[in-house]
C-alpha positions in Angstrom: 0.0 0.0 0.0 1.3 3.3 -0.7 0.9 5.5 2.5 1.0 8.7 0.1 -1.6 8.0 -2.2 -3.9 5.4 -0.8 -7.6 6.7 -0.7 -7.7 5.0 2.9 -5.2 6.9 4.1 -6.6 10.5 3.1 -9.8 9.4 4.5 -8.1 9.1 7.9 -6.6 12.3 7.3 -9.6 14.2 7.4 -11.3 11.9 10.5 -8.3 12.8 12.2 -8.8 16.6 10.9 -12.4 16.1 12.5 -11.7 14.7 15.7 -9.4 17.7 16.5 -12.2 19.9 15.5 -14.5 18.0 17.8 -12.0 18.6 20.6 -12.0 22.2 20.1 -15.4 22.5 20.2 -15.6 21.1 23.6 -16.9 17.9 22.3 -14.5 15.5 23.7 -16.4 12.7 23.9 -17.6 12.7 20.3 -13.7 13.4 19.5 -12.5 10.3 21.4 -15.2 8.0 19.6 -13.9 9.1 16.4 -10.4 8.7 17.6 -11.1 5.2 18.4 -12.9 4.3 15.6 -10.0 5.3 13.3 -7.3 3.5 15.6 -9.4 0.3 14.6 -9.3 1.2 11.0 -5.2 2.0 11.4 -4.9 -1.5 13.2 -7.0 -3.1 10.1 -4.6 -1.4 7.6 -1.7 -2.6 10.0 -1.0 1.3 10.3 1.0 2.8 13.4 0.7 5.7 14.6 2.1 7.6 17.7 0.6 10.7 17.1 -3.1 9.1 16.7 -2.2 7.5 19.9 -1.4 10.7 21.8 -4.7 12.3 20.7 -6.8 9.8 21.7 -5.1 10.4 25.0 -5.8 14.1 25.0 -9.7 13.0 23.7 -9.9 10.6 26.7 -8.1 13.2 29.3 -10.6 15.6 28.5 -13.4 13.1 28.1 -12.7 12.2 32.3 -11.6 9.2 31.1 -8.1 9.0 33.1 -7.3 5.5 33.1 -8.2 5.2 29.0 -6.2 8.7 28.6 -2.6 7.2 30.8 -2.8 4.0 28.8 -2.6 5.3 25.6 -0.1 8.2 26.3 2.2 5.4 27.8 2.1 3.8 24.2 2.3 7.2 21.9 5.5 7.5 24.0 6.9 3.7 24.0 6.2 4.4 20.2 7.7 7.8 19.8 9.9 8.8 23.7 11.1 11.8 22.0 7.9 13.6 21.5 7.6 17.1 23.5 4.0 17.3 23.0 3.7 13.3 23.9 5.9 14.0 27.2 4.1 17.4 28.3 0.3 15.5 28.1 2.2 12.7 29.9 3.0 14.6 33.2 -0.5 16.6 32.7 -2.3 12.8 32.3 -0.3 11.7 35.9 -0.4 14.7 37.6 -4.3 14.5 37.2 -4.0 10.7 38.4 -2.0 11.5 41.1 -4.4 14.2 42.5 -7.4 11.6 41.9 -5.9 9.6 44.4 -5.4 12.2 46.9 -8.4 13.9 47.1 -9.7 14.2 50.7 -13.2 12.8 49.0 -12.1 9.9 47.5 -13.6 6.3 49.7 -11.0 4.0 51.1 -12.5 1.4 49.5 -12.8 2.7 45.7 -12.9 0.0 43.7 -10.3 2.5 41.0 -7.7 3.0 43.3 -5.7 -0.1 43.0 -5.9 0.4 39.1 -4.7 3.8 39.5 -2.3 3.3 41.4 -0.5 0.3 39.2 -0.5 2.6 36.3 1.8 5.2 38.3 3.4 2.9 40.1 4.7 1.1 36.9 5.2 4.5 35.1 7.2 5.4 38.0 4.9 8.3 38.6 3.7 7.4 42.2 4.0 10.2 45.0 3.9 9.7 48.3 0.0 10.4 48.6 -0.5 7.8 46.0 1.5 5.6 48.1 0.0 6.1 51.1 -4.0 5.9 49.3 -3.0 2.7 48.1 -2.0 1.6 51.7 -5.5 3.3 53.4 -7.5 1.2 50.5 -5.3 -2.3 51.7 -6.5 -1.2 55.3 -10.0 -0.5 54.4 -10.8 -3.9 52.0 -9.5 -6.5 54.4 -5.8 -6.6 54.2 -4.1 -4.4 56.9 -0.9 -6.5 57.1 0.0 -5.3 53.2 -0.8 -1.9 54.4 1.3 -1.7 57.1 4.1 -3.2 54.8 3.6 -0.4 52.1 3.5 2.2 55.3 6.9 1.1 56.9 7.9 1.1 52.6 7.2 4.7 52.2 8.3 6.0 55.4 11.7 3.9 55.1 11.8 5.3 51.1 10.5 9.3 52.0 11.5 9.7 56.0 10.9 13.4 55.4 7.4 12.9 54.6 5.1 13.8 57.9 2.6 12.5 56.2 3.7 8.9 56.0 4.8 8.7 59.8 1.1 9.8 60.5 -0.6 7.2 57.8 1.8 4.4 59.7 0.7 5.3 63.1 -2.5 5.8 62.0 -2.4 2.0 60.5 -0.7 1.0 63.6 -3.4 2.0 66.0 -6.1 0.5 64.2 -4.1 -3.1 64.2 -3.9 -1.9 68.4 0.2 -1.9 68.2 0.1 1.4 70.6 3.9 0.7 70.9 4.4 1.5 66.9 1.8 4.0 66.4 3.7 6.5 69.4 6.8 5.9 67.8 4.9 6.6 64.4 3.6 9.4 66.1 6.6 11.0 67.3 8.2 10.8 64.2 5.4 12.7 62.6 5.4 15.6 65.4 9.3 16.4 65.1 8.7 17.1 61.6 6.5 19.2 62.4 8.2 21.0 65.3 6.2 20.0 67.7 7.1 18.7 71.8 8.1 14.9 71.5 5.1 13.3 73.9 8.1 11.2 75.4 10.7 12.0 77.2 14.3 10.3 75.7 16.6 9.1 77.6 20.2 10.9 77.6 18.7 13.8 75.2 18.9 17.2 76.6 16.7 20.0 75.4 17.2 23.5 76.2 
């Protein structure tokens, strides 16, 4: 097949044309159907294409459609690393992921948050707060030994994070180890300058 000429091809060209039209109207959804359909029509004609890959990403990012939008970025990039636009929607894709997983209403128990989290984690793109929503959702759906493992992880891998110490202790004190949640706890409170609730041994403080 000649990729120049081939009536297929131009066809594409103008769905693709479309689909960023759609976009710009604030029709992402309708965008990202399109997208789709023509990435079965590329797969058909054994066609690759980065490029379609990283707009069906920016379709399905805008669409809400987080999960759908990180998968295919990962591949537009695999396909093409060297990409600024491909890397730029990449952080913009995560960063959005990461802040799912942190927000202060998200349930313990969402049934997403193990999903989101394996796609950052295997990225690489996991943050503390991911780590440590990941370890409240072990707690909350019956495995609280695996959360306590991926606490003592994260406050072993980020011992600056106040954060961790106070998810650990926190974990801790609902397994009723009082012992490990104060030493959790004290952890947590010199980072944030406040009065250690113990006294230690052969440490003077003036």
């Amino acid at each position: 097949m000649n990729r120049l000429t081939d009536a297929r091809v131009q066809r594409m060209l103008h769905d693709m044309r479309r689909a960023y039209d759609l976009t710009q109207e604030r029709k992402p959804e309708e965008a990202l159907e399109l997208y789709r359909a023509l990435l079965g029509e590329a797969q058909g004609l054994t066609l690759e294409s980065a490029h379609l890959l990283w707009a069906l990403a920016v379709a399905a990012d805008y669409s809400g459609e987080l999960e759908m939008a990180f998968d295919y970025i990962v591949r537009a990039i695999e396909k093409d690393p060297l990409a600024p636009p491909f890397r730029n929607s990449f952080e913009l894709i995560a960063r959005r992921l990461r802040a799912a997983l942190a927000a202060p209403e998200r349930a313990r128990d969402d049934a997403s948050t193990p999903r989101l989290y394996e796609l950052l984690a295997r990225a690489g793109e996991a943050d503390v707060a991911s780590h440590l929503a990941m370890a409240r959702h072990l707690a909350a759906t019956g495995a609280p030994e695996k959360a306590t493992e991926l606490a003592r992880a994260v406050v072993l891998l980020y011992p600056a994070a106040r954060e961790a110490w106070l998810c650990a202790a926190e974990l801790a004190r609902a397994q009723g180890d009082a012992e490990a949640a104060t030493r959790y706890g004290a952890e947590a409170a010199l980072l944030d300058g406040e009065p250690v609730p113990f006294a230690v041994p052969g440490v003077a403080r003036g």
